[in-house]
N, C-alpha and C positions, 0 to 999 in steps of 0.2 A: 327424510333427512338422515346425516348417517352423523357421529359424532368422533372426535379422537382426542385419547387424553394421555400424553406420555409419562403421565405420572401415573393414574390409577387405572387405565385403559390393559382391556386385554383384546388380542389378537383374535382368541379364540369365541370371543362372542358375537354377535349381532351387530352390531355399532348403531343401531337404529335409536337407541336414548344415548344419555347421559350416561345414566346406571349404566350400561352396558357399550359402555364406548369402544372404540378398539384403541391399541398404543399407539401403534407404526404407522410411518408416512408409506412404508413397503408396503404394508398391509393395502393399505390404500392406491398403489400405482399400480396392487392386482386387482385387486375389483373393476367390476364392470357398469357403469352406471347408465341411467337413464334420461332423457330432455328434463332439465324444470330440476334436477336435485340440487341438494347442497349439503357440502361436507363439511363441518364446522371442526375446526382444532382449538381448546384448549385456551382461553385466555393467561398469561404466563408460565407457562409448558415453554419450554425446547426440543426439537428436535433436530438432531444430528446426522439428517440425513439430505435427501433431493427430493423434488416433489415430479412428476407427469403423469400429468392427468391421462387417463387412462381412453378415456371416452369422451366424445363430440355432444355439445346439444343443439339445440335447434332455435330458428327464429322465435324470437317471444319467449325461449326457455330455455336459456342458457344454462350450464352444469358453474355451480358457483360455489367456490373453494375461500371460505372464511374464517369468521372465529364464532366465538360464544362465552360465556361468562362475564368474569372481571378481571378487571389487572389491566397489565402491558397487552398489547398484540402478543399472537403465539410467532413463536420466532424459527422458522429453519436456518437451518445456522451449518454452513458448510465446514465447520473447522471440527478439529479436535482439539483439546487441551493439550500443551505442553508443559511436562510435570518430570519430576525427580532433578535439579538445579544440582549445581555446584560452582565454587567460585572460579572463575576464566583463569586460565594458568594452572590448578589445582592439581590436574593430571595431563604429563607430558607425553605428549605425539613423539611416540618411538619411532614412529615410520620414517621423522626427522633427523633421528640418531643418525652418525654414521656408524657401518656396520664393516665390520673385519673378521672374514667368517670362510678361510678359505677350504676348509671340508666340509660348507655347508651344514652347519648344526646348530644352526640357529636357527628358527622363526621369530618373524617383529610382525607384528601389528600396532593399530594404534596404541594401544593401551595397553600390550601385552607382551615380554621377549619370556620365548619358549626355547631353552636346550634341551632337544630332543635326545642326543647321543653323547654325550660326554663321557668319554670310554677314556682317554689318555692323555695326555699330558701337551696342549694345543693352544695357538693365539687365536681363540674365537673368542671375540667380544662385541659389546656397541659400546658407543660413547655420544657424548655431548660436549664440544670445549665449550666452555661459557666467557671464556676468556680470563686472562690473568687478574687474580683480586677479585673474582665475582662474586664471591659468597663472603661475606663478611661476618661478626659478630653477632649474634641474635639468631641464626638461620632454625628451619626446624622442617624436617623432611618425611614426607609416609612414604608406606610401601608396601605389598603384601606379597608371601612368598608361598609357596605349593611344592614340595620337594614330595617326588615318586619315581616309582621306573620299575622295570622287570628284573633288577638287582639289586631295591632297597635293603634285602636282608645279607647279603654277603658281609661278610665282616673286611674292614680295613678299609682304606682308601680313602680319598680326598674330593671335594668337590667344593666350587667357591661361587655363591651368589653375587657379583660385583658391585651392589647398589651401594656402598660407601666405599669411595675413592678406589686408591688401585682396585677400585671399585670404584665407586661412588664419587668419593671428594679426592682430589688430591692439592695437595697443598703447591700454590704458586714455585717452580723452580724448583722442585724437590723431586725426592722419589717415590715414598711413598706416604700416607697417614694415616687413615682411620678406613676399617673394610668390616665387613662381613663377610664369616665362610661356615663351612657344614662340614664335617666331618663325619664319615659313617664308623661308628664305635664298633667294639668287637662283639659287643650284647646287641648288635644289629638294630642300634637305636643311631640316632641324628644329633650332635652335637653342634651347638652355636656356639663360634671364633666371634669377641668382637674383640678388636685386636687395634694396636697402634705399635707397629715393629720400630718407629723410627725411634718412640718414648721409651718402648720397652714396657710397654701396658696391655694386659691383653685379662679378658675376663672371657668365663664360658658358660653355657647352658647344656645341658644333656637330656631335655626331652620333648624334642620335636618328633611329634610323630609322622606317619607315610599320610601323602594325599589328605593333610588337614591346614587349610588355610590358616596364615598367620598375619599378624598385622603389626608393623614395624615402625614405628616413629626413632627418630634420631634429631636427636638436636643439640645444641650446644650450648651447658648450662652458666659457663663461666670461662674465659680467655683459657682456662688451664682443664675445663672438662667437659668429655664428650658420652652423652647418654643415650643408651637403645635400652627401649621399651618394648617388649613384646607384648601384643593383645591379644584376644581370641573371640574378640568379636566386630565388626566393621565398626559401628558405634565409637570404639577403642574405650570401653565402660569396663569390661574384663583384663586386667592386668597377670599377664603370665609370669613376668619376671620384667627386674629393672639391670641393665649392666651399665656399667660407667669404664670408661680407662680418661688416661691420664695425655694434654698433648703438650706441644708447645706452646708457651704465652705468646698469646698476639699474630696466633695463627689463621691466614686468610686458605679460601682455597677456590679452583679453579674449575677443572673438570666434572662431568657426570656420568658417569658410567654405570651402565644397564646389569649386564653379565659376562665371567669369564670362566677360564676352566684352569684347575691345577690336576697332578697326575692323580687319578683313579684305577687302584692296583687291584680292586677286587670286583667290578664290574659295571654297569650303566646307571648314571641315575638321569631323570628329569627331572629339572627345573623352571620354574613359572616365576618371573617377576611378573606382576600388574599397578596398574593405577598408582604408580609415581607421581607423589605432589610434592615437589621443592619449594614452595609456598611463594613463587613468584607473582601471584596472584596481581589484578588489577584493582584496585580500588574500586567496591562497589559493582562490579563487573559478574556476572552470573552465565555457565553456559550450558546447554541440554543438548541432548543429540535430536537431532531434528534430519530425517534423508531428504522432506522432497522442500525443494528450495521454496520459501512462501513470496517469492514474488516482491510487492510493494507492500505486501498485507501482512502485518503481526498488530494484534489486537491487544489490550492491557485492560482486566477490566470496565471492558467497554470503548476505553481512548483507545483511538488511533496513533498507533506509535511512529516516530520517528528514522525513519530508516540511515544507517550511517555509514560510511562507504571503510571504518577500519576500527578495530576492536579498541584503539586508542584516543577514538573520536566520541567515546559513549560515558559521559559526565555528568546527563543529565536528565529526567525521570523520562521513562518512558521510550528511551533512544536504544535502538535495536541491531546488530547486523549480523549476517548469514554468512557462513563460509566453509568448504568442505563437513557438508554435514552438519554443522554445528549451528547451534542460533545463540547469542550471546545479548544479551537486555542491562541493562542499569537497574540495579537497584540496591537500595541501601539495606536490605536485611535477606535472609532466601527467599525467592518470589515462590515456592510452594506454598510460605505460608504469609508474604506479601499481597497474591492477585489471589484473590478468592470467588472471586464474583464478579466473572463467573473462573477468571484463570486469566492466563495469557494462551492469546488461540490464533491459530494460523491455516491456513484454506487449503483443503485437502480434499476438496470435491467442488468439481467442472460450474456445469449450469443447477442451479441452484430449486428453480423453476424451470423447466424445457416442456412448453408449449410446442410440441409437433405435427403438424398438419391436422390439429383439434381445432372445430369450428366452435364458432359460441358459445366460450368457454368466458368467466367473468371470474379473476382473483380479486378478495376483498378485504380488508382488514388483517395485514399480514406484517412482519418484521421479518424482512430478507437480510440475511449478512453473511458475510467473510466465507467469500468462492472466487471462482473466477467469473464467473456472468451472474447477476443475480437472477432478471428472469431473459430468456431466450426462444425465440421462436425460429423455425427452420420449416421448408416446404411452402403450403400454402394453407395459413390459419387465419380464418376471416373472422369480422363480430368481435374480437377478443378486448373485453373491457381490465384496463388495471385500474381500482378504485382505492386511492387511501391506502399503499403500502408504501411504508420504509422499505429503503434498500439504500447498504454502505457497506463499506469494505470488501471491495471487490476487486479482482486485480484486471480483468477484462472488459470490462462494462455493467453498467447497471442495468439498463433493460436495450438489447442487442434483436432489431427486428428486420431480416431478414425476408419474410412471408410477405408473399403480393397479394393482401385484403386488407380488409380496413380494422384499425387497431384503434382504441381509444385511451388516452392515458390521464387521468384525473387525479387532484387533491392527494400527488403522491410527494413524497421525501426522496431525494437519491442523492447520497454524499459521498465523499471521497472511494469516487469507483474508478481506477486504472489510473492513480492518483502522481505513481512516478516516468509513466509511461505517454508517447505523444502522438497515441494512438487515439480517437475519441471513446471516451469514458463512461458520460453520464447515459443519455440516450441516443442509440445509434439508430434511423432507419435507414434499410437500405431496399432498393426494388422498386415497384410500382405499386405501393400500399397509398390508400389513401388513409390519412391519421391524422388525428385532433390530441392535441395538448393542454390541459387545461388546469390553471391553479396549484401549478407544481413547483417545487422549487429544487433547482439544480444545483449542487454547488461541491468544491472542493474536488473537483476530477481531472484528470489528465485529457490531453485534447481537448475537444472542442466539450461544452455544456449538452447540449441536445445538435443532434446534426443528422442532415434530410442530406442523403446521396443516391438522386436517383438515377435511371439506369433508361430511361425512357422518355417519352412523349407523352407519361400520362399521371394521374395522380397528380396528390397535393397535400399538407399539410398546412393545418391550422393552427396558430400556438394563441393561448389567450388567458392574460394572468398570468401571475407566477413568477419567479425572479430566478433567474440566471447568474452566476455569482461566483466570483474567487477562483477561477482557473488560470494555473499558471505556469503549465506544462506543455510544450508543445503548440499545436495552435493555438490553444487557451482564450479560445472563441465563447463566448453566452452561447451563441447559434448561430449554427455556419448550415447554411444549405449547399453543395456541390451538386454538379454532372445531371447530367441529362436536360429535358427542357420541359419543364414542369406547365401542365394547364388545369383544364380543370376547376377554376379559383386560383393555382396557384400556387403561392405562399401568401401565407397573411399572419402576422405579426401583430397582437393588438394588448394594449394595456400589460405590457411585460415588465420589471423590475431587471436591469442589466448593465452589471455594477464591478467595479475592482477584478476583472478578468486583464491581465499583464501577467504576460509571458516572457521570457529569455526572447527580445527584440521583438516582440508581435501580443497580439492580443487585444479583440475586437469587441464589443456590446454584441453587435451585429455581421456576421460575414456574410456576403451573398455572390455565389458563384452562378450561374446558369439560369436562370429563374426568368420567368415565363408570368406577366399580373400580378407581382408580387405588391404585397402591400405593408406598410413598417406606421401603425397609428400609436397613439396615445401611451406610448415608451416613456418611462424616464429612462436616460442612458448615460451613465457617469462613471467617472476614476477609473475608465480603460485606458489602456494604448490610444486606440481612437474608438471615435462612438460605434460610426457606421461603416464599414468596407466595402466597396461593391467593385469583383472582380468580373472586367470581361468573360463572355457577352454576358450581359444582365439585359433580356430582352425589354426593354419599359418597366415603370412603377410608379409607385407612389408613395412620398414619405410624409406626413401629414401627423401634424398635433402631437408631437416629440417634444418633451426635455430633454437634449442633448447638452451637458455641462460638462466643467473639469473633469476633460479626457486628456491625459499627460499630450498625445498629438496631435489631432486633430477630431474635430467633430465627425466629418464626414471627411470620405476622400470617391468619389465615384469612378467607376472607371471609362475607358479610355477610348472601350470601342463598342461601347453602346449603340446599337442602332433605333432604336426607339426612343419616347420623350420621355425623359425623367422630371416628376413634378414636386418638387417640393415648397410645401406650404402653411401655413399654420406651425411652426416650430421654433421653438425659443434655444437659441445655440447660445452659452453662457458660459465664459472663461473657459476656453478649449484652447490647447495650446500653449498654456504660459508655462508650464515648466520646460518645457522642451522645443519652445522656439517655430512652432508648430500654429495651425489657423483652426476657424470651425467650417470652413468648406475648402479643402485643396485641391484642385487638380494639375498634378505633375506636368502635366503638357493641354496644350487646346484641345478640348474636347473636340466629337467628331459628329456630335449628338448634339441633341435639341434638347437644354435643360432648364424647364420654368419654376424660376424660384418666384412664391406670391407669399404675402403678410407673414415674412417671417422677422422674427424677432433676431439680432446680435448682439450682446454683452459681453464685456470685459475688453482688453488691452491688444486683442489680434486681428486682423483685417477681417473682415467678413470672408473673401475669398479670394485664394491664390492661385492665380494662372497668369501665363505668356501674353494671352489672345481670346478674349471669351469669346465661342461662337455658339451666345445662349442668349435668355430670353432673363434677365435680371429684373424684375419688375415687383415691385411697391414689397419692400424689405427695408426692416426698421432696424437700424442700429443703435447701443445706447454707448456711450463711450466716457468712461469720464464722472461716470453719474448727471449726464447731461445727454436726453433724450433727444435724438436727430433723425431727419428724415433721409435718405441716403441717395441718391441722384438714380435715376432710372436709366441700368445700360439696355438699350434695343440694338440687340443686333442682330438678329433673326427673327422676323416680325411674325404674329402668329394673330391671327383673326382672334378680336374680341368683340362681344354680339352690345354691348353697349360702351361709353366713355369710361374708363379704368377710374376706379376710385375705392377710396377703405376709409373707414369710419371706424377708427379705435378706439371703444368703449374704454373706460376706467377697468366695467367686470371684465374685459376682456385682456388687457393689459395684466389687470390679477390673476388672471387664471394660467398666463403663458409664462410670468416672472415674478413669482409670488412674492420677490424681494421687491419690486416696484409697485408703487401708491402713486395711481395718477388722480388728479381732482378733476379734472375737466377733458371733454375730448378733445381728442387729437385728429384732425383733418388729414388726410394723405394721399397727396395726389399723382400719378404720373404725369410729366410733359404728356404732350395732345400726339395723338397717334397720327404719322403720317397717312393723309389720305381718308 
């Protein structure tokens, strides 16, 4: 057995104890292992990386990738931390400035306008109009300045940083008000202008040095006074000097402007405006540079955040959006030191798990999160058991199976995988795998819950247990099978939980497209769109000992061009329908098939079943209406061989067990009219 501990683990030893465990999941995708091992990781460890198994095992001895200790599951976790915050607004996108720069001597970036040549006396600037009146009363402005060049030391000349008015602010209708400028002294030092020409106020600093960043706040302390602070540290805790001038009471202003140039008689200088925050800030609003777009998926420790389509729509904890690089969150304090645990983390690596053409391979006791696939198979990987992992937050799919062999998937968790997207999400097989589903529960993903699309004439999938749940994207199916024409057994559908999946106009318990002996038993199926779907061709089946209830429209709807017999039997259909005008068996048009409905139960306020023209086999189906138990007239109209006289005996236990809300005392006889012939 080999072990891995991302906390006390080294690389360079053995991995064969405890003691001597290795870190790295790398570590481990180079090794070479044996039939019959197994790799244990770390009970509450994370690692930050991908996992592929490196090597195949064998019949009886699969290679099996676990845990060990205590705590949580060990967790691979595709993301990184997103860290260093500031409030949205804080610092303004130059790149939105307009730029007036006709000798080219300017660079902008986002955060950055750089005068590289400022040699003579030129209209090169940016600006911002914010419009008339837009800075009012209270404003309060950063900024940090960098003055250098291959002429710093010449004596004389002039050079103007324009972050306040004819710079910076200028006052609505006016010419000009409050600026900052530089002046290079005859002692070959750097003098700060902060200046109001229109008041006749003007105060100065004399020692800015060459190529030493400074940090400038401006704000305005009183109707009649305007103060620049200089720092000398980002912090702004180091105080270089305070200047004040004097303006007009009751002075609004308008524009924002970057940088300008006045004449410079004694040679080049550079200058660097950066990180202008005019303090427009959003309430509560925080944003990070983030390059690769995270999809549906930003994490807050541990919740699943709210994706929101404009930096204006984010009010409330946890609400997220992306846009040109930036990721922007809600939160009422810095989430550096708001999300701690583990952070806010967003997916930055593919398949999470990639199973590739590895035969009996068994993952076991794991917490897969926040990638784009959590685990993934490609080629042809047979035997491969998933037992008891989580997996969420994923913007692809949770387990994505591809590989034509048999795959087993148990006692797993898969939540909010491909959550905004109407792709399917939770488990996708695709090919001619044969695959068993068991005791799993699905829920919170985009597309379909679990979805069999096969590609062939062969294979089958088992699902048995487990609850399918809350999709509401896209198809926002529990479990849709498509394409090909499945044998084999089939599908079979047994004892599943498949619940509140409503979609934008759709959204099934059950979909079934193509399917070949499919069989749908002892379901409860409720608060869907409709329980059951069946899309032509659905070659025959069988739907037997269903709870199908309060589905917004319909219980069942089958379809249209079935050619084989669909039997439905033993199913208790219970208020389907009443919100939306809707039955618990519909067919749009006459069926074209042979469909035997025997001892099912109907409850609540909607016909048992809607169609033109039945050309089925209707036979001994109990309706309850009213709260008054009725027997419901037998339609024959496709007569179908019965080996003795049609008759049902409704037990009490049996009535309990199909509508648990009805208590009968005595049995109930139920007979068909006598069979012609």
């Amino acid at each position: 057995d080999y072990f891995v501990d991302a906390t006390s683990g080294d690389d360079a030893k053995d991995g064969l104890s405890e003691a001597n465990a290795w870190k790295t999941i790398s570590k481990v995708d180079a090794a070479s292992f044996s039939a019959g091992d197994t790799i244990s990781f770390n009970r509450g460890d994370i690692w930050r990386e991908s996992l592929t198994p490196p090597s195949a095992g064998s019949s009886g001895s699969p290679i099996t990738f676990g845990a060990y200790g205590t705590g949580d599951k060990p967790q691979i976790n595709g993301a990184n931390l997103v860290t260093t915050w500031t409030p949205e607004g804080g610092i303004e996108d130059f790149t939105t400035f307009t730029e007036v720069d006709p000798g080219s001597d300017i660079v902008v970036t986002a955060a950055k306008i750089a005068a590289t040549t400022l040699t003579d006396s030129q209209d090169a600037h940016v600006y911002d109009d914010k419009g008339a009146d837009h800075f009012t009363t209270g404003w309060s402005h950063d900024f940090e300045i960098t003055i250098s060049g291959p002429d710093f030391a010449t004596a004389g000349g002039w050079a103007i940083s324009n972050v306040i008015d004819d710079v910076e602010f200028w006052r609505a209708n006016s010419s000009q008000a409050v600026f900052v400028a530089f002046e290079i002294t005859a002692t070959n030092a750097v003098r700060v202008y902060f200046s109001s020409p229109e008041d006749s106020s003007e105060v100065t600093f004399n020692s800015i040095d060459e190529s030493t960043k400074y940090f400038f706040t401006v704000d305005i302390t009183t109707a009649t006074n305007v103060r620049c602070r200089i720092w000398s540290d980002s912090d702004r805790a180091s105080l270089v000097t305070t200047l004040n001038v004097t303006v007009t009471s009751g002075r609004k202003w308008r524009y924002l402007f970057g940088i300008n140039s006045w004449p410079i008689s004694g040679g080049q200088l550079n200058i660097d405006v950066e990180n202008m925050d005019i303090g427009e800030e959003t309430a509560n609003v925080w944003q990070a540079a983030l390059t690769t777009d995270p999809g549906s998926v930003v994490v807050l420790d541990g919740t699943f955040g709210t994706k929101e389509t404009a930096i204006a729509n984010l009010n409330t904890a946890n609400e997220w959006f992306w846009a040109a690089n930036i990721l922007y969150v809600f939160s009422t304090s810095d989430p550096d030191t708001a999300f701690t645990s583990p952070g806010i983390e967003t997916p930055i690596r593919g398949n999470l798990i990639a199973v590739a053409s590895k035969d009996f391979i068994t993952l076991l006791n794991l917490d897969v999160r926040v990638g784009d696939i959590g685990v993934n198979s490609s080629g042809t990987s047979t035997q491969t058991i998933i037992d008891n992992l989580t997996i969420q937050f994923t913007n692809a799919g949770g387990i994505q199976w591809t590989s034509s062999g048999i795959s087993t998937i148990q006692n797993c968790t898969v939540l909010r995988t491909n959550k905004d997207t109407t792709s399917n999400g939770g488990v996708n097989f695709g090919g001619n795998d044969d695959s068993t589903v068991t005791d799993t529960e699905i829920a919170f993903s985009g597309g379909r819950g679990l979805h069999y699309s096969g590609s062939g004439s062969s294979g089958f999938v088992h699902v048995t247990g487990g609850s399918f749940h809350d999709h509401a994207t896209g198809e926002a199916d529990g479990i849709g099978v498509s394409g090909g024409t499945l044998d084999d057994g089939g599908v079979i559908i047994d004892g599943c939980a498949l619940y509140t999946n409503i979609g934008p106009g759709q959204g099934e318990g059950i979909q079934m497209t193509g399917a070949t002996n499919f069989i749908i038993r002892n379901c409860t199926i409720y608060g869907n769109l409709q329980g059951i779907q069946l899309d032509g061709p659905v070659l025959g089946g069988e739907i037997s000992y269903n709870i199908i209830r309060d589905n917004d429209l319909h219980g069942m709807t089958p379809a249209l061009n079935n050619t084989n017999k669909l039997k439905v039997y033993n199913n208790t259909f219970w208020s389907n329908g009443g919100s939306s005008g809707g039955g618990h068996v519909n067919f749009t048009s006459a069926p074209s098939f042979e469909v035997e409905f025997r001892n099912n139960i109907f409850a609540g306020p909607t016909e048992p079943v809607a169609a033109p023209t039945l050309k089925s086999t209707f036979c001994q189906s109990v309706r309850i209406a009213q709260g008054i138990l009725e027997t419901m007239p037998a339609i024959i109209i496709k007569l179908i061989p019965l080996p003795m006289p049609y008759s049902s005996i409704c037990s009490p236990s049996h009535i309990k067990k199909m509508v648990p809300a009805v208590m009968v005392m005595t049995p109930i006889i139920i007979a068909s009219p006598p069979m012609p012939g």
